[in-house]
C-alpha positions in Angstrom: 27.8 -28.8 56.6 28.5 -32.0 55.7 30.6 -32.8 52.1 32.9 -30.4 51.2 31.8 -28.1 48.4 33.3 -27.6 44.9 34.1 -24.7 44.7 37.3 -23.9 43.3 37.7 -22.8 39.7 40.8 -24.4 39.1 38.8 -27.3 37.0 36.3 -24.9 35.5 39.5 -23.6 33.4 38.3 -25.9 30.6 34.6 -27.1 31.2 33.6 -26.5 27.7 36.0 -29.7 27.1 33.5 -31.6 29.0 31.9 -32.0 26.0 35.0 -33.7 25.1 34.9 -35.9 27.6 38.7 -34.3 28.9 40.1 -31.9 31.1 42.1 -30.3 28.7 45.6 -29.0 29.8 48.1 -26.2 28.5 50.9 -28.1 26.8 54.6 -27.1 26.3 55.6 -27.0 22.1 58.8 -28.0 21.1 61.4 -25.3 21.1 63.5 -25.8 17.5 67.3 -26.2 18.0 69.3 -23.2 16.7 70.6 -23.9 13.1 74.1 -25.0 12.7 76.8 -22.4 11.2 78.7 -23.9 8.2 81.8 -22.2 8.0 83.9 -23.9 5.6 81.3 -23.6 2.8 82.2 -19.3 3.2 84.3 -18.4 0.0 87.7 -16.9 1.1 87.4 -13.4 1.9 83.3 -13.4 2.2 82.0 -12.8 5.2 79.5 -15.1 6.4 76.2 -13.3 7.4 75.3 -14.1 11.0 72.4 -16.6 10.8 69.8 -15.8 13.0 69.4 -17.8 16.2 66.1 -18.7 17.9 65.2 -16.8 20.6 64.0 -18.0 23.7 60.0 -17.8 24.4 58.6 -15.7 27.8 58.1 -18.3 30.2 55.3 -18.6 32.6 56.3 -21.3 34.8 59.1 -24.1 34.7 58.0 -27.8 36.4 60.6 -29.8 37.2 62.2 -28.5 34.4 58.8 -28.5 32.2 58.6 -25.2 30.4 55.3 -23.1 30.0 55.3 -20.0 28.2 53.5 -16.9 28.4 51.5 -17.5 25.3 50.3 -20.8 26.6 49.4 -19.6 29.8 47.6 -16.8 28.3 45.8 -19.1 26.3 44.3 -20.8 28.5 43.5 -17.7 30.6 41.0 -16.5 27.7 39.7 -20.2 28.0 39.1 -19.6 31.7 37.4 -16.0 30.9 35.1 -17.9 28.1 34.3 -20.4 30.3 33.3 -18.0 33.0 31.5 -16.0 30.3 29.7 -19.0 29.3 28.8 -20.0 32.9 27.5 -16.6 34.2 30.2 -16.4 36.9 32.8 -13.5 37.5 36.4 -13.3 39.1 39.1 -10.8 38.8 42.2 -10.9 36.8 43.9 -11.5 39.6 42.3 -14.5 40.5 41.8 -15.9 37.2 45.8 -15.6 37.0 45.6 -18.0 39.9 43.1 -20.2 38.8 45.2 -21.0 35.6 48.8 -20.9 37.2 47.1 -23.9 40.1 45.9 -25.6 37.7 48.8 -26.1 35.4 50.9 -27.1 38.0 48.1 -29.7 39.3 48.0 -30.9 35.4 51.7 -30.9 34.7 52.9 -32.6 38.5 49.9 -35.2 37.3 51.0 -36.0 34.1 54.8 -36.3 35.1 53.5 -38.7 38.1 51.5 -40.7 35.5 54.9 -41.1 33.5 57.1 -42.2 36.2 54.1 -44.6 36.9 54.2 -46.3 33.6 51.2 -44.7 31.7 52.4 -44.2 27.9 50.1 -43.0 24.8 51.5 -43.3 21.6 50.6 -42.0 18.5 48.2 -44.6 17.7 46.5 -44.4 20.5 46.5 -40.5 20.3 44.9 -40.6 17.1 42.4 -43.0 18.0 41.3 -40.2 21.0 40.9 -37.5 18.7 39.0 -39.6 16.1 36.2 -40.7 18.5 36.4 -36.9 19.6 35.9 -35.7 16.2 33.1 -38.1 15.9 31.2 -36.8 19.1 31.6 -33.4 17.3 30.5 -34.4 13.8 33.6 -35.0 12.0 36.9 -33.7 11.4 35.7 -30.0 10.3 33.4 -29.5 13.7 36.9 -30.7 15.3 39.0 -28.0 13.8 36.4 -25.7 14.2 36.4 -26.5 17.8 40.0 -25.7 18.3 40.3 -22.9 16.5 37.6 -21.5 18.6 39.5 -22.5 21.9 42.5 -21.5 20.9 44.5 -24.3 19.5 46.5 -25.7 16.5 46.8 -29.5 15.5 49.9 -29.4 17.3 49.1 -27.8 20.9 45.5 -29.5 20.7 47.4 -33.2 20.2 50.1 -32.0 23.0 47.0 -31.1 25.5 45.3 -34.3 24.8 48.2 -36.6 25.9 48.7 -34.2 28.7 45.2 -34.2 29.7 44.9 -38.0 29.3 48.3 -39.0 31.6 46.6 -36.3 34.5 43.6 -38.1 34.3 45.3 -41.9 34.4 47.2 -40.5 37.6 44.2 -39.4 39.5 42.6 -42.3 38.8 45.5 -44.5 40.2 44.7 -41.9 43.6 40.8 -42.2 43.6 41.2 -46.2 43.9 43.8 -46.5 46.2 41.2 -45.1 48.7 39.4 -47.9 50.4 35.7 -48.3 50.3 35.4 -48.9 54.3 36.5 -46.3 57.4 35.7 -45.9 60.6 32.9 -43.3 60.7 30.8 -42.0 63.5 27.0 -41.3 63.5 26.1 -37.6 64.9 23.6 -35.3 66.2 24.0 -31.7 66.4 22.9 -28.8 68.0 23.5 -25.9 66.2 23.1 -21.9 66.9 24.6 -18.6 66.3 25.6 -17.2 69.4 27.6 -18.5 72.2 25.0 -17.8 75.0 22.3 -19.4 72.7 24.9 -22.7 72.8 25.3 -22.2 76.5 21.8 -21.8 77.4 21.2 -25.3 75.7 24.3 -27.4 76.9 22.5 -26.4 80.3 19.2 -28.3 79.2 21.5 -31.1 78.5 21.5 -32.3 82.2 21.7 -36.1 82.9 19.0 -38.1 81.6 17.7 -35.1 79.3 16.9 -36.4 75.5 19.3 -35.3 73.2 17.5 -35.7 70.0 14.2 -33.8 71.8 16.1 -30.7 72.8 17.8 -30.9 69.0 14.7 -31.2 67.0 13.6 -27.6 68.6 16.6 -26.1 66.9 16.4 -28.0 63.7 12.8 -28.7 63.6 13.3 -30.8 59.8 16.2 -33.3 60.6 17.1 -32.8 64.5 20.5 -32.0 64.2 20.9 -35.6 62.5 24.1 -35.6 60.7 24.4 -39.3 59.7 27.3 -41.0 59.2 30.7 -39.8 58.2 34.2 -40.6 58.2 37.5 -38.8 58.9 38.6 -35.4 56.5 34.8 -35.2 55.3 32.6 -32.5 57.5 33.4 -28.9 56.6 33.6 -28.2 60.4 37.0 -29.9 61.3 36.7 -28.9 64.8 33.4 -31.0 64.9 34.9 -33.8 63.0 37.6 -33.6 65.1 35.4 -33.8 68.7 32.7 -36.3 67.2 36.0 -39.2 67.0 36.9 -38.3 70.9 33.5 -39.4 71.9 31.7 -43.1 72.4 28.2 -43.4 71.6 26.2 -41.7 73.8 28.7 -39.1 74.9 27.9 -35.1 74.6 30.6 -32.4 73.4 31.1 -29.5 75.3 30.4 -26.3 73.1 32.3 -26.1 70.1 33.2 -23.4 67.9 33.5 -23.1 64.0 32.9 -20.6 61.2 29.3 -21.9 61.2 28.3 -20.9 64.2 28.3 -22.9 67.8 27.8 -26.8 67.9 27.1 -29.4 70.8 27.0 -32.9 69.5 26.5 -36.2 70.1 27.8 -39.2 68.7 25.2 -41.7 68.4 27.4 -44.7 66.8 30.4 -45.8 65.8 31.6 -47.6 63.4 35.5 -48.7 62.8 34.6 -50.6 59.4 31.6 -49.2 57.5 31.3 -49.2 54.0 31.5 -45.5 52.4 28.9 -43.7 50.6 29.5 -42.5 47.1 29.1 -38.9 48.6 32.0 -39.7 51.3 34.2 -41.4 49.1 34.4 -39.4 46.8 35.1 -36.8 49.4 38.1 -38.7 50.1 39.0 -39.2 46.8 39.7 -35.5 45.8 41.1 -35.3 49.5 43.7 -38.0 48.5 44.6 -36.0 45.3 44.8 -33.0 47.2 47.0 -34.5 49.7 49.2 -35.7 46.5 50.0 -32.9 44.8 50.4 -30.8 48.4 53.5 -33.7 48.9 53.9 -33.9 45.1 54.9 -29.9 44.7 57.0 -29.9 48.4 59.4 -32.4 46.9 59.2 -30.4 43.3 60.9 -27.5 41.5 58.2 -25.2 40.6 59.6 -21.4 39.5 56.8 -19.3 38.9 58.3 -16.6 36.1 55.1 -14.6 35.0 56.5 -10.6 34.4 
């Protein structure tokens, strides 16, 4: 019960790239302008023929004025289905739609935060990337062979990579800003399945009875011991949220989560302790979360997928 699991896709999208050491993002090509009618070159009398005009590409999604088209997002939808393929998991179409359409918007609201927080790549540096990429692969042909299998030209490939890399630069600006010290608590737990189970041992609980005696007959392993942790970490907020009303010492009355039927007790406290990699990371992904939830309120996102 205690960190929270992985388990969203949106990230699996691209985990072949791992082997690229990138999270590789769909990327918006260039539109061409539409070519300029000369007029005055027209003998007199000739009509000019109409010279075609460009016509706009299906879009998918528009980010603060960032354009996605269908064809990208569709792109990366057979990534996500390769991927999934390759990993021995299945979702519907449905959900795979999802998947992709979250995790564009994560990637693009990344990447434009990483640009109005200074992070540039030019060319040079571009180039560099993609030459110690191609040398992980084995050399230019295993990297064109690599993209054409995924789905890319030189152009979108070079597009995702810049994308990829500003997303990446952002989130890492989030993951330090979280401290490496919070106040945690230390806590034991009862734990059952049904509420007269929990009511029959909150009234073993009476004063002077041993907590961690009466827990290690329910969890007969680890007694209920579920060390230390800090805020926006346990799976169970509404234990999390009892176990920092408590002092040490103190018993919760019955408490009720999707797990089942808890009576803790907080054992220590802590308003300074350092984190372990396990909780910090924890926080970590909460503080990009909490990011991009502020990040897309104050953002023009238009979802345009027929």
């Amino acid at each position: 019960m205690q960190s929270k699991p992985t388990t969203h896709l949106k990230y699996c999208i691209l985990c072949q790239v791992v082997l690229l050491v990138l999270l590789v993002g769909c990327t918006t090509p260039t539109v061409p302008p539409s070519p300029t009618l000369d007029v005055t070159a027209a003998p007199t009398g000739t009509p000019t023929p109409e010279q075609p005009t460009s016509t706009p590409l299906p879009l998918a999604a528009v980010i603060n004025g960032e354009e996605v088209t269908v064809a990208e997002f569709e792109a990366e939808l057979s990534r996500l289905a390769a991927a999934q393929v390759n990993l021995g998991t299945t979702t519907t179409p449905e959900d795979q739609k999802q998947v992709v359409l979250d995790d564009l918007v994560d990637q693009i609201l990344l990447a434009q935060g990483a640009a109005e927080g200074g992070f540039t790549m030019d060319e040079a540096a571009l180039q560099a990337r993609i030459d110690r990429l191609a040398s992980q692969l084995g050399g230019s042909d295993a990297l064109f062979k690599w993209q054409a299998d995924h789905g890319y030209d030189e152009e979108s490939f070079r597009l995702a990579l810049r994308r990829s890399a500003a997303a990446a630069w952002q989130r890492d600006i989030l993951y330090e800003a979280v401290p490496e010290t919070a106040e945690q608590v230390h806590v034991r737990q009862i734990l059952v399945y049904n509420k007269e189970d929990a009511e029959r041992a909150l009234s073993r609980l009476v004063p002077g009875a041993d907590f961690a005696t009466l827990a290690y007959r329910y969890d007969p392993v680890a007694g209920g011991d579920l060390g230390w942790f800090p805020r926006g970490y346990l799976t169970a907020p509404e234990v999390e949220a009892s176990a920092f009303t408590l002092q040490p010492g103190e018993v919760s009355p019955i408490i009720e989560s999707r797990s089942g039927f808890h009576i803790i007790q907080v054992i220590e406290r802590d308003p300074h302790r350092q984190l372990n990699p396990d909780a910090r990371l924890a926080l970590q992904k909460q503080a990009v979360r909490d990011w991009l939830k502020l990040r897309k309120e104050q953002s023009q996102i238009i979802l345009t997928l027929p």
